[in-house]
mmCIF file of the N, C-alpha and C atoms, coordinates in Angstrom:
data_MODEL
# 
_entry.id   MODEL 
# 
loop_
_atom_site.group_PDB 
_atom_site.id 
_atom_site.type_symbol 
_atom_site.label_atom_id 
_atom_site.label_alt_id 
_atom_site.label_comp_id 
_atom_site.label_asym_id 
_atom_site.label_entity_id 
_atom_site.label_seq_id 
_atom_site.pdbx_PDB_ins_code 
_atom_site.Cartn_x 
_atom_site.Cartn_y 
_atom_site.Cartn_z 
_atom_site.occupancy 
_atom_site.B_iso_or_equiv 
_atom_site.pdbx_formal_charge 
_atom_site.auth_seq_id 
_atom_site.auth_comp_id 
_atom_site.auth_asym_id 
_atom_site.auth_atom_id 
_atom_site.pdbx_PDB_model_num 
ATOM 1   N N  . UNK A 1 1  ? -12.378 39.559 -3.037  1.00 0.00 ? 1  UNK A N  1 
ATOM 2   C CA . UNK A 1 1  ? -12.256 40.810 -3.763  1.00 0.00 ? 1  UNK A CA 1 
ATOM 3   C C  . UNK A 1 1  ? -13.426 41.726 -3.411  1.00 0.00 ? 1  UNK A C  1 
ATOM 4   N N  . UNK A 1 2  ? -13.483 42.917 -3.291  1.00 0.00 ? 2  UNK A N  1 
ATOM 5   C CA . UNK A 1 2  ? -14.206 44.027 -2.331  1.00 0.00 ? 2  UNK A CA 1 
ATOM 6   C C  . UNK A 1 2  ? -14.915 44.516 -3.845  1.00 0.00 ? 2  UNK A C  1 
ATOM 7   N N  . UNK A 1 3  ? -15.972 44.975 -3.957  1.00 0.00 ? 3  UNK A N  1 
ATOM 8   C CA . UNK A 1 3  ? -16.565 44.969 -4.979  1.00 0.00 ? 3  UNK A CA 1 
ATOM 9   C C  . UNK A 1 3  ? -16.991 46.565 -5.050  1.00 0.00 ? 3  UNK A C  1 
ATOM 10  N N  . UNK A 1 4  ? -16.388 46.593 -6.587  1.00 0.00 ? 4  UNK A N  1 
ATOM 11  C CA . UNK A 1 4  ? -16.676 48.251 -7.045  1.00 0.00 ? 4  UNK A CA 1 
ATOM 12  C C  . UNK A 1 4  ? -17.885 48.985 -6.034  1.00 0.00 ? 4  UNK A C  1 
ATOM 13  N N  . UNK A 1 5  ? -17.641 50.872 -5.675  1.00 0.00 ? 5  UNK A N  1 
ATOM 14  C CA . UNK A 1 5  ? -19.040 51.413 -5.480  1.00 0.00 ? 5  UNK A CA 1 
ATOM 15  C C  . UNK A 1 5  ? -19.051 52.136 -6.559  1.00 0.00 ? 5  UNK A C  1 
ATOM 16  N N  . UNK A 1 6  ? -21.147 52.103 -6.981  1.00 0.00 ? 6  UNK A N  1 
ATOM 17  C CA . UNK A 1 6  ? -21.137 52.907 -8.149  1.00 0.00 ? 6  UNK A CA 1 
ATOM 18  C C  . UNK A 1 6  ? -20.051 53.819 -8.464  1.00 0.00 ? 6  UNK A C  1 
ATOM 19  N N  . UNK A 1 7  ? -19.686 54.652 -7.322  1.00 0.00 ? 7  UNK A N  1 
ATOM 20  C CA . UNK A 1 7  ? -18.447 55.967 -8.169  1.00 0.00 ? 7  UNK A CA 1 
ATOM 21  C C  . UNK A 1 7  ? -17.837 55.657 -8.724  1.00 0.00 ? 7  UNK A C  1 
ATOM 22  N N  . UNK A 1 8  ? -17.233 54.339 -8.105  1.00 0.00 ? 8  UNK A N  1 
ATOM 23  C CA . UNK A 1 8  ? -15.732 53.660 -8.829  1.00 0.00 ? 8  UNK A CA 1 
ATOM 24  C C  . UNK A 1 8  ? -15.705 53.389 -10.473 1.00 0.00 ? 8  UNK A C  1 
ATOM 25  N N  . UNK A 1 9  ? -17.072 52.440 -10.455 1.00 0.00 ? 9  UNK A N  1 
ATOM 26  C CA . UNK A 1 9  ? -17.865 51.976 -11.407 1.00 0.00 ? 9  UNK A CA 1 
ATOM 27  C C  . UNK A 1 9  ? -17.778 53.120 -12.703 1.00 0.00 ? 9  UNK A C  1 
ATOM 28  N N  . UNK A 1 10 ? -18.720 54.574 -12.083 1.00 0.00 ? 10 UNK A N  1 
ATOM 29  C CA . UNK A 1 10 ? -18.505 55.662 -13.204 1.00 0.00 ? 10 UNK A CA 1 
ATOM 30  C C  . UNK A 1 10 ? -17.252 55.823 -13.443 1.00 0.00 ? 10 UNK A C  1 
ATOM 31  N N  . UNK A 1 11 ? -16.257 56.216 -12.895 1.00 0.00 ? 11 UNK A N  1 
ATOM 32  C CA . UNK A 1 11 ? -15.408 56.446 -12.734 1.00 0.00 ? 11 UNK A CA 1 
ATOM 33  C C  . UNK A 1 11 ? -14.389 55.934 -13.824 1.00 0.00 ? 11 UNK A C  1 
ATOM 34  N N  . UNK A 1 12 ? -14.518 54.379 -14.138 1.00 0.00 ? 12 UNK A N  1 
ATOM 35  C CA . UNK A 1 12 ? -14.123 53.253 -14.932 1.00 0.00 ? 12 UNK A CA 1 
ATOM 36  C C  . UNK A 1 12 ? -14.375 53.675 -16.038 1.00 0.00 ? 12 UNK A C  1 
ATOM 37  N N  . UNK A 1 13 ? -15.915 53.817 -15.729 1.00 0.00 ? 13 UNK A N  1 
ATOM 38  C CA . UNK A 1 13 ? -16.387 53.820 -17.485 1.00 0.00 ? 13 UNK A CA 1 
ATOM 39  C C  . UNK A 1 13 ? -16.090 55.331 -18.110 1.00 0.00 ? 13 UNK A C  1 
ATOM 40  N N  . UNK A 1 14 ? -15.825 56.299 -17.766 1.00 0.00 ? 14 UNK A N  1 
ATOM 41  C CA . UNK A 1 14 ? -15.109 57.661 -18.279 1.00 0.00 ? 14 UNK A CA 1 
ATOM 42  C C  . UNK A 1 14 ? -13.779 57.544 -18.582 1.00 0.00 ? 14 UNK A C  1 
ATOM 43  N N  . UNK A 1 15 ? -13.310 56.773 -17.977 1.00 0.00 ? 15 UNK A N  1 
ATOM 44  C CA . UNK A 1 15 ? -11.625 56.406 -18.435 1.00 0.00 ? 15 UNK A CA 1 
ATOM 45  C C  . UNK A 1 15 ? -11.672 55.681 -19.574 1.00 0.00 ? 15 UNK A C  1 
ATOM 46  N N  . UNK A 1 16 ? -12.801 54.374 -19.649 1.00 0.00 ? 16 UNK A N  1 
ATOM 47  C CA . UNK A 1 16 ? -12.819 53.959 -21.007 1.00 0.00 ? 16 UNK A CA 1 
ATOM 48  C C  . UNK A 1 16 ? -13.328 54.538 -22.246 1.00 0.00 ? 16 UNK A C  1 
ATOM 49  N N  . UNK A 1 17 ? -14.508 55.801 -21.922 1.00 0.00 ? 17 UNK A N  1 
ATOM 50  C CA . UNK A 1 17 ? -15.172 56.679 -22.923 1.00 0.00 ? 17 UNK A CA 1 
ATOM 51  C C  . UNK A 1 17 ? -13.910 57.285 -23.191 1.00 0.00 ? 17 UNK A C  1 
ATOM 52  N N  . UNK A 1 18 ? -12.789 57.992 -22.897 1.00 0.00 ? 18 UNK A N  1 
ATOM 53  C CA . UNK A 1 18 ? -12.041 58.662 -23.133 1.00 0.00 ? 18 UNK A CA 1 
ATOM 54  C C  . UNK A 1 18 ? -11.108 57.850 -24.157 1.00 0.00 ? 18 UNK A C  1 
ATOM 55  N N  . UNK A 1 19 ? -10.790 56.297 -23.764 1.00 0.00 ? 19 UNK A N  1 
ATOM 56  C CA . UNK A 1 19 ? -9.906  55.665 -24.920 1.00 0.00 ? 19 UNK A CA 1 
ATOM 57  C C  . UNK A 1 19 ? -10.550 55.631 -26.298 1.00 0.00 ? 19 UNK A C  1 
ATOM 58  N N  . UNK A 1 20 ? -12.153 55.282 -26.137 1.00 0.00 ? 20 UNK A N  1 
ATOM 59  C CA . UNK A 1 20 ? -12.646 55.097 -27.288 1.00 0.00 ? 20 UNK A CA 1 
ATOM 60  C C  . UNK A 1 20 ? -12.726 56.351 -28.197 1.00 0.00 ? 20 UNK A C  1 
ATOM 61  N N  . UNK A 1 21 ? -12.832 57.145 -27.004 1.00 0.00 ? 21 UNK A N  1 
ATOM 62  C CA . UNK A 1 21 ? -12.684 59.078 -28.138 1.00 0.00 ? 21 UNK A CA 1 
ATOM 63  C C  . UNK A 1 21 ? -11.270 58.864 -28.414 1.00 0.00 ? 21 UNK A C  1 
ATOM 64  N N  . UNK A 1 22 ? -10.172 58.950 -28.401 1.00 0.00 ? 22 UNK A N  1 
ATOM 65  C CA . UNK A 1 22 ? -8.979  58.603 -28.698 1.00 0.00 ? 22 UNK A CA 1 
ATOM 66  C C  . UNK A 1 22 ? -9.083  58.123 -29.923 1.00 0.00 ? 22 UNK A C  1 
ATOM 67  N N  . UNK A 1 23 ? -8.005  59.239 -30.995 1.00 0.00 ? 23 UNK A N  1 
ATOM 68  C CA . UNK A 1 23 ? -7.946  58.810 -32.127 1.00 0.00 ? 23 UNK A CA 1 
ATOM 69  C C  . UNK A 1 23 ? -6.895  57.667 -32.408 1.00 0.00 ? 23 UNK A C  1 
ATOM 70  N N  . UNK A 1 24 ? -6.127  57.278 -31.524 1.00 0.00 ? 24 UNK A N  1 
ATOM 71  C CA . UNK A 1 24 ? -4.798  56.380 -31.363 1.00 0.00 ? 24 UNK A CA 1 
ATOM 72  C C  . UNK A 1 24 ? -5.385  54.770 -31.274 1.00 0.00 ? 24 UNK A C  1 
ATOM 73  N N  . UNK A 1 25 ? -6.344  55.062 -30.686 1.00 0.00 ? 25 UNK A N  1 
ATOM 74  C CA . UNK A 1 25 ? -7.050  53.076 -30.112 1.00 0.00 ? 25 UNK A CA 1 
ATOM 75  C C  . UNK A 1 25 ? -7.421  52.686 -31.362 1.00 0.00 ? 25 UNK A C  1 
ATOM 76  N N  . UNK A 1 26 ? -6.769  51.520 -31.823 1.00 0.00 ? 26 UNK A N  1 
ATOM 77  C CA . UNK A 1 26 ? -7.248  50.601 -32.746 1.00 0.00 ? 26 UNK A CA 1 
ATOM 78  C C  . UNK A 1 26 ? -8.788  49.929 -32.497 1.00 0.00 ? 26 UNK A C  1 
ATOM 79  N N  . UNK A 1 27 ? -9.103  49.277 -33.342 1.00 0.00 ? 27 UNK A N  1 
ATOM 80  C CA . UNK A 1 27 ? -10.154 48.562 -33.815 1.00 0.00 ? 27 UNK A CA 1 
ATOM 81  C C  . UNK A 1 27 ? -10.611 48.077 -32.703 1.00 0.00 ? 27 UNK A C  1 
ATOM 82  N N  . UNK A 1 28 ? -9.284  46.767 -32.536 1.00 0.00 ? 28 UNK A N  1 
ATOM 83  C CA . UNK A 1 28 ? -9.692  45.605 -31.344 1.00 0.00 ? 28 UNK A CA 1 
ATOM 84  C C  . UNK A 1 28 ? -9.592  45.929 -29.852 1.00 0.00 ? 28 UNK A C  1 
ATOM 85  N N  . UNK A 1 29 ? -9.093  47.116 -29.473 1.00 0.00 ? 29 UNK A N  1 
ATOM 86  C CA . UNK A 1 29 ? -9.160  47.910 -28.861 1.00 0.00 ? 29 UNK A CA 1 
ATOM 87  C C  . UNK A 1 29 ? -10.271 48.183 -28.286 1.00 0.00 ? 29 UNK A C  1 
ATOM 88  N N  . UNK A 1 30 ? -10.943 49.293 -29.443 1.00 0.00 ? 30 UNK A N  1 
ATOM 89  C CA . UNK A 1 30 ? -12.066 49.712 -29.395 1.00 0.00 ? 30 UNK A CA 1 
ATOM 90  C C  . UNK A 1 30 ? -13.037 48.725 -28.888 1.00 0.00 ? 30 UNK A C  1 
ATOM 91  N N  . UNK A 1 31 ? -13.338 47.686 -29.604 1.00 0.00 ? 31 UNK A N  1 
ATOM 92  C CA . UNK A 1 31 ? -13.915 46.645 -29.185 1.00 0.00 ? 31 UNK A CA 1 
ATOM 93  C C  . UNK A 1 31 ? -13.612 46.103 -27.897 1.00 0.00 ? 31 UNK A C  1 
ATOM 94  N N  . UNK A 1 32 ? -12.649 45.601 -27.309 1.00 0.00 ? 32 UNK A N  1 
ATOM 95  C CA . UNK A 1 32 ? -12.423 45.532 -25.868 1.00 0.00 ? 32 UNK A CA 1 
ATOM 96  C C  . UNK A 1 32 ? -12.655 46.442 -25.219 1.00 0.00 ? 32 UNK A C  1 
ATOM 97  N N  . UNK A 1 33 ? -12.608 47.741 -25.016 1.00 0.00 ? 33 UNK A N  1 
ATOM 98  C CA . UNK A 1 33 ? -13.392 48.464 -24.218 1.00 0.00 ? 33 UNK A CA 1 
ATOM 99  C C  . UNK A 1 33 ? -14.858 48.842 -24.391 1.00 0.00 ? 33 UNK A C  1 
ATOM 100 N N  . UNK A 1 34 ? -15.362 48.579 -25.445 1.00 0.00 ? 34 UNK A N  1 
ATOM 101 C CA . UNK A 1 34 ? -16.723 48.486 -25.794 1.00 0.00 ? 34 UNK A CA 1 
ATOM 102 C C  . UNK A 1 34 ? -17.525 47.642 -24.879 1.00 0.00 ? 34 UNK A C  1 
ATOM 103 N N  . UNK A 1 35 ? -16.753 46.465 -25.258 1.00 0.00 ? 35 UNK A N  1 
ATOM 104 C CA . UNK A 1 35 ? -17.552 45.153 -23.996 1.00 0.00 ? 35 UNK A CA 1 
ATOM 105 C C  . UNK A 1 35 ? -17.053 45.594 -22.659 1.00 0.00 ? 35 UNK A C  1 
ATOM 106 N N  . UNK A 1 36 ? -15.942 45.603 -21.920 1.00 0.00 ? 36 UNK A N  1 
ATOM 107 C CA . UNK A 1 36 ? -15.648 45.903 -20.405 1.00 0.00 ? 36 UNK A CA 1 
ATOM 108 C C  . UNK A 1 36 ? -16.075 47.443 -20.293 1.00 0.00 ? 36 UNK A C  1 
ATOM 109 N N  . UNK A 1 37 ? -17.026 48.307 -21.139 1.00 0.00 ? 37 UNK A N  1 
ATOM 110 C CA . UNK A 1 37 ? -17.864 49.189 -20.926 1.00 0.00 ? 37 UNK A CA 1 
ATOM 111 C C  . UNK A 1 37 ? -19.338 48.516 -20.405 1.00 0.00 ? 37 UNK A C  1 
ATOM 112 N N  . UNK A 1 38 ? -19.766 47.665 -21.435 1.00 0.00 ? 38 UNK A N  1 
ATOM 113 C CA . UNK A 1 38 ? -21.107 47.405 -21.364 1.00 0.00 ? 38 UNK A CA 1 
ATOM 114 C C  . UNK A 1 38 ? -21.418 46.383 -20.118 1.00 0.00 ? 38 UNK A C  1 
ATOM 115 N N  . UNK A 1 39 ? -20.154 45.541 -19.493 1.00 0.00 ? 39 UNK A N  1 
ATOM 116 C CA . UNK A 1 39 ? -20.443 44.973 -18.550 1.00 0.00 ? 39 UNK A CA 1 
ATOM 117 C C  . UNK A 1 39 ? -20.713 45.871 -17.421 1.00 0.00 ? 39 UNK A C  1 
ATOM 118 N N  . UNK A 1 40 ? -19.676 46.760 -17.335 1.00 0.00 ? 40 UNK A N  1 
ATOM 119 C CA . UNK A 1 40 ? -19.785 48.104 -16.070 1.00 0.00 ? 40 UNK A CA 1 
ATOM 120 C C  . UNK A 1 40 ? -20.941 48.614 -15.747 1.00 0.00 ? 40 UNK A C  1 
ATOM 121 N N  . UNK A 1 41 ? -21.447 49.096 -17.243 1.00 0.00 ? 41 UNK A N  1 
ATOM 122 C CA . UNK A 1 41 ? -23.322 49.723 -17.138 1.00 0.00 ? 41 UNK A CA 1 
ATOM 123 C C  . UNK A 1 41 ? -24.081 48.707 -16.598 1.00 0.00 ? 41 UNK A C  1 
ATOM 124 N N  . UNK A 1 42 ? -24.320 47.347 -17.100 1.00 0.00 ? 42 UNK A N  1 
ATOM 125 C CA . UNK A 1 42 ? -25.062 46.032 -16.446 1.00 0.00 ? 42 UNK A CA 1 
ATOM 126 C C  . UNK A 1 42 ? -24.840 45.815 -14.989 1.00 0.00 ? 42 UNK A C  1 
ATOM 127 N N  . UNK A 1 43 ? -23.301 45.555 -14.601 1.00 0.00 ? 43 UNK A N  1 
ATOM 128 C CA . UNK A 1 43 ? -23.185 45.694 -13.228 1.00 0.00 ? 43 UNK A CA 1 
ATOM 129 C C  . UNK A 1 43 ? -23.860 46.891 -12.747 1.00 0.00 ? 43 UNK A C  1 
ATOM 130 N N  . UNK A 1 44 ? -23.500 47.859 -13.205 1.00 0.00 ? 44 UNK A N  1 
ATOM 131 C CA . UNK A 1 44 ? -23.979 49.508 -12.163 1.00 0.00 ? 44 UNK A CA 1 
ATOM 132 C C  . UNK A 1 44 ? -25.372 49.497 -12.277 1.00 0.00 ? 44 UNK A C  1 
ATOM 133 N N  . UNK A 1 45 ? -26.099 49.184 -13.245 1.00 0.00 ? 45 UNK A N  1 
ATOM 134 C CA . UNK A 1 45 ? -27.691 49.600 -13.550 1.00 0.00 ? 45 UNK A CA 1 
ATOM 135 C C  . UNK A 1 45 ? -27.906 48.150 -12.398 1.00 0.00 ? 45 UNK A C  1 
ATOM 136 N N  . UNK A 1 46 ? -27.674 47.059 -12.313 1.00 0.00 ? 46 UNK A N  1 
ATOM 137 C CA . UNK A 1 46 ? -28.063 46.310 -11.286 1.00 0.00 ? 46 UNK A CA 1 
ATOM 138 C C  . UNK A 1 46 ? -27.832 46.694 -9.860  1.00 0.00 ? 46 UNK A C  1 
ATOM 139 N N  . UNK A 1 47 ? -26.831 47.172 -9.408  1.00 0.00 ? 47 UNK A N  1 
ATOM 140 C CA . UNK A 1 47 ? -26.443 47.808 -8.390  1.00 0.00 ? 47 UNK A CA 1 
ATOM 141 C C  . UNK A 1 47 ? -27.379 48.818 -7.846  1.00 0.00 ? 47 UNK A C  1 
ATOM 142 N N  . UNK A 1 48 ? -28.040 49.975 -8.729  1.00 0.00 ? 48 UNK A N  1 
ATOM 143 C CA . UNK A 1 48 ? -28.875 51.320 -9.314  1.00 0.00 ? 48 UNK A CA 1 
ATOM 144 C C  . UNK A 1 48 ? -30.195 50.504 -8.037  1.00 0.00 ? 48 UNK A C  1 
ATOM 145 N N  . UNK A 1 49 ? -30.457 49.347 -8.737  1.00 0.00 ? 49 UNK A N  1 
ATOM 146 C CA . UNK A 1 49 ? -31.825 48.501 -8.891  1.00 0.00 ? 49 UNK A CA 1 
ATOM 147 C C  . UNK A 1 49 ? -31.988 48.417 -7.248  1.00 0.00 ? 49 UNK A C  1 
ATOM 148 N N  . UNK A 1 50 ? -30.606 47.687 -6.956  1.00 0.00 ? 50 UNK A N  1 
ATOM 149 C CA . UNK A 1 50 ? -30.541 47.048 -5.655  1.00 0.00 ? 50 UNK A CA 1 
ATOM 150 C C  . UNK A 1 50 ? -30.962 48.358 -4.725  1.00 0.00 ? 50 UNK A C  1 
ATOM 151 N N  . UNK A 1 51 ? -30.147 49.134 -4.765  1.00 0.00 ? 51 UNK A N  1 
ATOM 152 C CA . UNK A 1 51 ? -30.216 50.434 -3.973  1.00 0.00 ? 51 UNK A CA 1 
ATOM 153 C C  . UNK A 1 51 ? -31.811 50.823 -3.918  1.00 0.00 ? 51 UNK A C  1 
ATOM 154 N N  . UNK A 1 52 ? -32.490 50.457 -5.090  1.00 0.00 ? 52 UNK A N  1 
ATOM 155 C CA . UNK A 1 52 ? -34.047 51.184 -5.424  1.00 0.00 ? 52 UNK A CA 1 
ATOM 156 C C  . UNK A 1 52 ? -35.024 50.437 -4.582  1.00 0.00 ? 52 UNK A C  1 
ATOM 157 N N  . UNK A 1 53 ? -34.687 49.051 -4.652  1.00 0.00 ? 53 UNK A N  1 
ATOM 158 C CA . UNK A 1 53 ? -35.179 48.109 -4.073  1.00 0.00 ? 53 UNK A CA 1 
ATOM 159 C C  . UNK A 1 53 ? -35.406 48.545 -2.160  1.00 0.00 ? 53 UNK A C  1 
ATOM 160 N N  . UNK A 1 54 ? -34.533 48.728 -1.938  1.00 0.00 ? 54 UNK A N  1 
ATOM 161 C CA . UNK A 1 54 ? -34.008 48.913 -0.434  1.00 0.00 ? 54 UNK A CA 1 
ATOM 162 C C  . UNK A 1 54 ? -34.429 50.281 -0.271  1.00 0.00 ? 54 UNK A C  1 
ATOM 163 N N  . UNK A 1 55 ? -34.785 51.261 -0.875  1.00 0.00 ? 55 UNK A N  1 
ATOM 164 C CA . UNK A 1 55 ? -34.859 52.348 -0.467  1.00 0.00 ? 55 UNK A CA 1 
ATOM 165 C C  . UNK A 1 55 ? -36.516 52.132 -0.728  1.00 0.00 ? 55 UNK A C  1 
ATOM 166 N N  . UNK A 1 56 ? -37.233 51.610 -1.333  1.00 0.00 ? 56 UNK A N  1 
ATOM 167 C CA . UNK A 1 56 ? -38.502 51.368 -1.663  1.00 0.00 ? 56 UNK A CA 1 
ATOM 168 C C  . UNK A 1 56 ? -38.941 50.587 -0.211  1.00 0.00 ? 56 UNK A C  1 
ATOM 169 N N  . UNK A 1 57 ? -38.146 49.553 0.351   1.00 0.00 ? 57 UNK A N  1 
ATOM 170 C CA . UNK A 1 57 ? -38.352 48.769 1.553   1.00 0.00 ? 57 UNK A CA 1 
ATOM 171 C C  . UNK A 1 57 ? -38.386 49.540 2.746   1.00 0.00 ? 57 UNK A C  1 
ATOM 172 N N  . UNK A 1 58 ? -37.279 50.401 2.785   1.00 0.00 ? 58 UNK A N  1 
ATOM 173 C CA . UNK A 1 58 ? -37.606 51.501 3.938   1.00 0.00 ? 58 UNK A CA 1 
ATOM 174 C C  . UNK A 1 58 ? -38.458 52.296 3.997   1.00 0.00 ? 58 UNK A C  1 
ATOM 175 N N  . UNK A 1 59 ? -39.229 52.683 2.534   1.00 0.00 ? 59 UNK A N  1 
ATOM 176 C CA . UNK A 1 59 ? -40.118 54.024 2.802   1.00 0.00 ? 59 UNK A CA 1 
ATOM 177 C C  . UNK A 1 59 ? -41.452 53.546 2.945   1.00 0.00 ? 59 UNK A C  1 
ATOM 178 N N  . UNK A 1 60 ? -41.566 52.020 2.836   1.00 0.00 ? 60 UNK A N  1 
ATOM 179 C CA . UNK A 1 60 ? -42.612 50.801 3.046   1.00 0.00 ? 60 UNK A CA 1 
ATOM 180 C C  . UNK A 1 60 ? -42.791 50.949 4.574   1.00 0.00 ? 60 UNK A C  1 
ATOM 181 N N  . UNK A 1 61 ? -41.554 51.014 5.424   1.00 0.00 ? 61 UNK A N  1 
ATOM 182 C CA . UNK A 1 61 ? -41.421 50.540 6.709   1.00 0.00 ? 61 UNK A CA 1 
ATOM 183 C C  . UNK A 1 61 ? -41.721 51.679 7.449   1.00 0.00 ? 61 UNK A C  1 
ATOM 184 N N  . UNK A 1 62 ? -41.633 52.636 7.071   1.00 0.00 ? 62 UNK A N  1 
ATOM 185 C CA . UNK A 1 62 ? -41.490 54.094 7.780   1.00 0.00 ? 62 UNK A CA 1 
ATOM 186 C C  . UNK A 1 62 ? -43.155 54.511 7.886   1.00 0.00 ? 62 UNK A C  1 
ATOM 187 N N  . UNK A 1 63 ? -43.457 54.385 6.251   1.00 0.00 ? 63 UNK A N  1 
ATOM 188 C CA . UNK A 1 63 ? -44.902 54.002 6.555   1.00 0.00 ? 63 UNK A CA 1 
ATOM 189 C C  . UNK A 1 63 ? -46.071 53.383 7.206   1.00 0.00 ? 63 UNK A C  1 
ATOM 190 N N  . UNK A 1 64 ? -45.405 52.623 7.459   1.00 0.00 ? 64 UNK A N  1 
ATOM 191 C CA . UNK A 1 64 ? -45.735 51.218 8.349   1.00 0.00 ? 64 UNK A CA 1 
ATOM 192 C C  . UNK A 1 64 ? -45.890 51.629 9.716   1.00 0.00 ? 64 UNK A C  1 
ATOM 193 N N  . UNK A 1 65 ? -44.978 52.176 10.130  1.00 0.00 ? 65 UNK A N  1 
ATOM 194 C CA . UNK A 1 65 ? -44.674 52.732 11.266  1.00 0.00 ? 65 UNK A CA 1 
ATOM 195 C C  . UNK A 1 65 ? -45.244 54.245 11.542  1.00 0.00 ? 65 UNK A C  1 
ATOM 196 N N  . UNK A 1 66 ? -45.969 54.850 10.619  1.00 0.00 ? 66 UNK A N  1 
ATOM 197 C CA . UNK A 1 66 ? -46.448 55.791 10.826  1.00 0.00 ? 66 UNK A CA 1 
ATOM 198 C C  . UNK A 1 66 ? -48.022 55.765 10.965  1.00 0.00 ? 66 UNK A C  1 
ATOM 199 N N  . UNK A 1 67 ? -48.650 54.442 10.749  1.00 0.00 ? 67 UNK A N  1 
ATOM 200 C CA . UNK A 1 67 ? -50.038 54.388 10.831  1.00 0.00 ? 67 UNK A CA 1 
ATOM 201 C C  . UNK A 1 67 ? -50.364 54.044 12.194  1.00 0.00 ? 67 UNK A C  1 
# 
């Protein structure tokens, strides 16, 4: 399985902000998209990290390469 990119990721979680604004979604509902919200942010803010990580490694290297 090919794994979400952040966009997708936002993307997800605005479709689910929109059920929970929805005056129609019940309770348990609500609650199920509450959690398959909060996993999305955990995945994406780790994802966020990874990207920070790697972009911190290149500007290490560039440096590196500039002395």
């Amino acid at each position: 399985m090919k794994e979400k990119t952040i966009e997708q990721t936002f993307e997800e979680l605005d479709q689910i902000i929109e059920k929970l604004e929805a005056s129609e979604t019940s309770l348990e509902e609500a609650f199920a998209c509450y959690e398959a919200g909060m996993k999305l942010v955990k995945s994406c803010g780790e994802k966020i990290d990874k990207v920070e990580k790697q972009m911190i490694i290149l500007q290490g290297g560039a440096e590196d390469g500039d002395a």
